[in-house]
C-alpha positions as CSV (number, residue, x, y, z in Angstrom):
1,X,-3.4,6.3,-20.0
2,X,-1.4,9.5,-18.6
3,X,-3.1,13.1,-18.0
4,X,0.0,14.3,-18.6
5,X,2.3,15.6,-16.2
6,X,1.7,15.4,-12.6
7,X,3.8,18.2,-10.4
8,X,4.3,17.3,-6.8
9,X,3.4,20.2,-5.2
10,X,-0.7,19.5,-6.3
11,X,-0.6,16.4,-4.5
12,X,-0.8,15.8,-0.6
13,X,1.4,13.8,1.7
14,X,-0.1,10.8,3.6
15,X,0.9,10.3,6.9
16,X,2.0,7.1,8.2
17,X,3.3,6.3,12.4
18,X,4.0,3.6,13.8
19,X,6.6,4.2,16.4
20,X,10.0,5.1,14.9
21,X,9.1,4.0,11.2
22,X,7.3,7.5,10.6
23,X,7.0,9.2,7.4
24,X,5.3,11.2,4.9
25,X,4.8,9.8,1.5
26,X,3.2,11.1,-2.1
27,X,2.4,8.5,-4.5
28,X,3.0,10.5,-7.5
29,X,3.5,7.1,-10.5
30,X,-0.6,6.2,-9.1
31,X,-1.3,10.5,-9.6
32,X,0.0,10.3,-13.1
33,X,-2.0,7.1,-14.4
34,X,1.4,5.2,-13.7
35,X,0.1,1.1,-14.1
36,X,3.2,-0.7,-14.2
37,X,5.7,1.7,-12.8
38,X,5.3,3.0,-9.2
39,X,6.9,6.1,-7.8
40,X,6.8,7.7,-4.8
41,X,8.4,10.8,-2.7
42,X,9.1,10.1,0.7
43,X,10.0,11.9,3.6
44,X,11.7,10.4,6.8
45,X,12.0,12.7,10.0
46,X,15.8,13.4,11.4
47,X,16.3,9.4,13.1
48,X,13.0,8.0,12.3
49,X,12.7,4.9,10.0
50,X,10.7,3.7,6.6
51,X,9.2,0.5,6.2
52,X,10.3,-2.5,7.9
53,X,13.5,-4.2,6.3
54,X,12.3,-6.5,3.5
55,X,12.5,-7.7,-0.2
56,X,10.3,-8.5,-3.1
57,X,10.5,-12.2,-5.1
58,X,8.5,-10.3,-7.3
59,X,9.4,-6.8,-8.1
60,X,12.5,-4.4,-8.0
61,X,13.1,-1.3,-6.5
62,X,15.3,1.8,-6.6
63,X,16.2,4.8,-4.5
64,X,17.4,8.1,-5.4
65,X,17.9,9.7,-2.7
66,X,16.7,13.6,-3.0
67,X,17.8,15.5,-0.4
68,X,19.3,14.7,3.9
69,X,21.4,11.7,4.6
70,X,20.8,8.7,6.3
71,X,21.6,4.7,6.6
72,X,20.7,1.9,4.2
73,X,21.0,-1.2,5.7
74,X,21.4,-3.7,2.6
75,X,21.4,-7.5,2.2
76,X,21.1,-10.7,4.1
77,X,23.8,-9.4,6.6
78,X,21.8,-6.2,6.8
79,X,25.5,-3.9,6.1
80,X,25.4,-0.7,6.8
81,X,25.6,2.0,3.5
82,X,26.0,5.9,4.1
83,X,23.3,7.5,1.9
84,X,23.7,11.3,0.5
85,X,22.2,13.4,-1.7
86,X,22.7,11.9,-5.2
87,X,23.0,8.3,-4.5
88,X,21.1,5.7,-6.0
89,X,20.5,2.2,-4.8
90,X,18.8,-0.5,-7.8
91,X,17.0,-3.1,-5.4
92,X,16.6,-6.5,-8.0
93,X,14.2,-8.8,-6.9
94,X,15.4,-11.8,-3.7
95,X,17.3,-11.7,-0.8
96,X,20.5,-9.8,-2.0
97,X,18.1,-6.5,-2.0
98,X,16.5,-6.9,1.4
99,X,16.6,-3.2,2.6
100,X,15.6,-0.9,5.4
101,X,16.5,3.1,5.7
102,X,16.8,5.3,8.6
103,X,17.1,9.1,8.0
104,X,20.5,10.9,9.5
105,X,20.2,14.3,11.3
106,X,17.8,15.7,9.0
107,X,14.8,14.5,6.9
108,X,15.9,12.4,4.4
109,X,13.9,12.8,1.6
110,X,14.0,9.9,-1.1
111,X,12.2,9.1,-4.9
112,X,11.2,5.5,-4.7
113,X,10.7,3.5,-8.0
114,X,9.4,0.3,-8.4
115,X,7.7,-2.4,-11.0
116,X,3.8,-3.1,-10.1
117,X,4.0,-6.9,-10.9
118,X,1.4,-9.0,-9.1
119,X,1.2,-11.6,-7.8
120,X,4.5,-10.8,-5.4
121,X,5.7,-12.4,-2.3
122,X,7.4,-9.6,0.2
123,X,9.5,-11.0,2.2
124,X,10.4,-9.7,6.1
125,X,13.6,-11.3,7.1
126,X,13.9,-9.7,10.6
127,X,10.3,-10.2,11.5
128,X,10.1,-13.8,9.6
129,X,7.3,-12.9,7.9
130,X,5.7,-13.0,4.2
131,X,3.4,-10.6,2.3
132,X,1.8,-12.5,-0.4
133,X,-0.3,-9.9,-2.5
134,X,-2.6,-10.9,-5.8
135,X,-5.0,-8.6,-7.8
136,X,-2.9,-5.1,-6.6
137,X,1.0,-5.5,-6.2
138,X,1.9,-3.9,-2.9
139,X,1.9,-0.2,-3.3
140,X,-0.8,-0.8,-5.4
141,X,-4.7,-0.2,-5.0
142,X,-6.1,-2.6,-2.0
143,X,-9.5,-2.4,-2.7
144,X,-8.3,-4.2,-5.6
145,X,-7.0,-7.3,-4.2
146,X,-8.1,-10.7,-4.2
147,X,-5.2,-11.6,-1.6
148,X,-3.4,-9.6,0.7
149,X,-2.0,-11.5,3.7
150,X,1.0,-11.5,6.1
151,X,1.9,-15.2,7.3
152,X,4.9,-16.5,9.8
153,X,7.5,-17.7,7.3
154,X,7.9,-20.9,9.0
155,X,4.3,-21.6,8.8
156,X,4.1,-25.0,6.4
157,X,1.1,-27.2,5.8
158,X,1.6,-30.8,4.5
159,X,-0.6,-30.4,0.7
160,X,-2.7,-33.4,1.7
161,X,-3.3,-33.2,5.1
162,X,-6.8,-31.6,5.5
C-alpha cells in the first residue's frame, strides 16, 4: 500500500563503479510502496556507462530520458540510437530489446520503469551469460530471493545424467 507521494529529493543516491559502467541511482517505485511497478532515477557521468547490455524474458522496460544526451545501443545488432532530452524508449520483453546506454558529454540523467515479474531470466548477450532470479525480480529486494544466479549461457546438462 502507498504512503503517498514520494519526492525525490528525500531520498539518497546509491553509488555503483565498476570501471566505466558508473552511476548513481534512486529507487524511487521501492520508496513509494511500488510492488509491481519499479522506477528508478539514474545518473550516468559525461562517457561513463549503465548496466551491462542485456534483456529480460520476463519483464519490460522503458526510458525517458530526463535531462544530457547519450547512446542507446538497441537490439540483437546492438544499433546505435541518439538519446535527448524527451525521448522515450519501451523495452518489451526478448531479444529485440537487449539494451545498453552510455551518457554523451554530460550526465545523462534517465527515469527507468519497469514490471517486477518474478521469476525472470536476464539475458547478457555480449557476455553470454543468464541471470535467473526467483522470489525478488531483479531490481527487486535480494534478501528476498530464493534464486539469484548468473550462469554461462552455453552451460547445458543432459536431464538424466546425474
Amino acid at each position: 500500500m502507498s504512503d503517498g507521494p514520494v519526492n525525490e529529493a528525500d531520498l539518497d543516491w546509491t553509488d555503483h563503479e565498476h570501471g566505466d559502467r558508473t552511476f548513481k541511482r534512486k529507487q524511487i517505485g521501492d520508496a513509494a510502496g511500488g510492488e509491481k511497478l519499479g522506477a528508478s532515477l539514474y545518473a550516468v557521468p559525461p562517457g561513463k556507462r549503465l548496466w551491462v547490455r542485456h534483456y529480460h524474458e520476463g519483464n519490460e522496460e522503458a526510458i525517458f530520458v530526463r535531462g544530457g544526451t547519450g547512446t542507446l545501443r538497441l537490439g540483437p545488432e546492438a544499433d546505435e540510437h541518439a538519446l535527448e532530452p524527451g525521448d522515450y524508449v519501451a523495452l518489451p520483453a526478448g531479444e529485440e530489446s537487449a539494451h545498453e546506454i552510455e551518457a554523451g558529454e554530460s550526465e545523462l540523467r534517465l527515469l527507468m520503469v519497469s514490471t517486477m515479474e518474478e521469476p525472470d531470466i536476464t539475458v547478457y548477450p555480449d557476455r553470454e551469460m543468464v541471470g535467473l532470479y526467483a522470489g525478488s525480480p531483479p531490481g527487486g529486494e535480494k534478501a528476498d530471493r530464493t534464486l539469484s544466479t548468473y550462469l554461462d549461457i552455453t552451460g547445458e546438462k543432459e536431464y538424466w545424467d546425474e
